[in-house]
C-alpha positions, 0 to 999 in steps of 0.5 A: 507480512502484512493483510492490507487492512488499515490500523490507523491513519497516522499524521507525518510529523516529519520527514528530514534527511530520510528520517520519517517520524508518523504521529500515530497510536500505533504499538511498534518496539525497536526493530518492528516492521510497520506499513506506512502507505503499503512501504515496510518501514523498520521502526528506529524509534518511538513513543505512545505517540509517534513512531520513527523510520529511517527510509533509504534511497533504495526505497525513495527511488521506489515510492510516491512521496509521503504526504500528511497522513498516511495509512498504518498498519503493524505486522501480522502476528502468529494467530491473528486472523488473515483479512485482506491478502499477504502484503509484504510492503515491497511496492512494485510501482507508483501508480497515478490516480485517473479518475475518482467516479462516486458510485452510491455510498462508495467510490469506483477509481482508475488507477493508471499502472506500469506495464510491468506491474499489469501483468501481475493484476488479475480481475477479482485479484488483489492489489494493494493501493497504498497499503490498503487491501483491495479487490481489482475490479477491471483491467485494462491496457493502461491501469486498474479499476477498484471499487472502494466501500465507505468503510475503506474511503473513512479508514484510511486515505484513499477518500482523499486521492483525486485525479492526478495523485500517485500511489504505491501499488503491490500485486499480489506476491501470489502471481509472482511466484507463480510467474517465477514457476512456469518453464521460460519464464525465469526472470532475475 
């Protein structure tokens, strides 16, 4: 389980053969779950300056490809305050950024979402984009609307999306379970 709120942007050393190794300060022991880019990722191995992840097909086929740096984040631990929402890494669809509109100090975004995923976004509802906490600001028939605060654009890697990049999106898990509650609506 994870908030969404970004430790650290760590730097992708490299990433062979489904072995992911992120340069980062982050303090993770062997068999720890981590957020890398909204993924949970079981650290396989580690040091004070790296962290390294085994990552299955299962999960490739289900995410963007990493890029040199990536947004990380431990496992909320018992007792730590809950910033942000629950965020359990399993990213339900790549998005693909629209567009990136300054506004002031911070940045509006258009995400462009799957169908399947929409259902699940609610105005003023969460979304985690990357890995990182946000609020929707608007939906629409095609994606998203986020509003992103300069503290968020120099905390992690969203200030470096542009038009045309892919993202890892998860809806709030909330929506889910609600869905899964209400008669008819089983899904499997």
């Amino acid at each position: 389980m994870f908030t969404g709120l970004v430790r650290e942007v760590g730097d992708v050393a490299s990433y062979e053969e489904g072995r992911l190794v992120v340069r980062c300060s982050v303090r993770a022991a062997l068999g720890d779950s981590v957020s890398v880019d909204g993924v949970c990722l079981t650290v396989v191995s580690g040091d004070a300056r790296t962290l390294a992840f085994d990552v299955v097909e299962e999960t490739r086929s289900r995410v963007k490809p990493f890029r040199a740096r990536v947004n990380v984040e431990p496992a909320l631990r018992a007792g730590e305050p809950l910033g942000g929402h629950y965020v359990q890494g399993h990213v339900d669809g790549v998005g693909t950024v629209s567009t990136v509109t300054p506004r002031g100090d911070g940045v509006h975004m258009h995400i462009d979402a799957p169908p399947e995923l929409l259902r699940y976004c609610v105005e003023k509802g969460s979304v985690a984009i990357d890995g990182v906490s946000l609020t929707v600001a608007a939906v629409s028939e095609t994606g998203i609307d986020v509003a992103l605060v300069p503290h968020t654009l120099a905390a992690s890697t969203l200030g470096d999306l542009a038009p045309g990049d892919a993202v890892n999106l998860e809806a709030d898990v909330l929506a889910k379970y609600v869905e899964q509650l209400l008669p008819g609506t089983m899904r499997r």
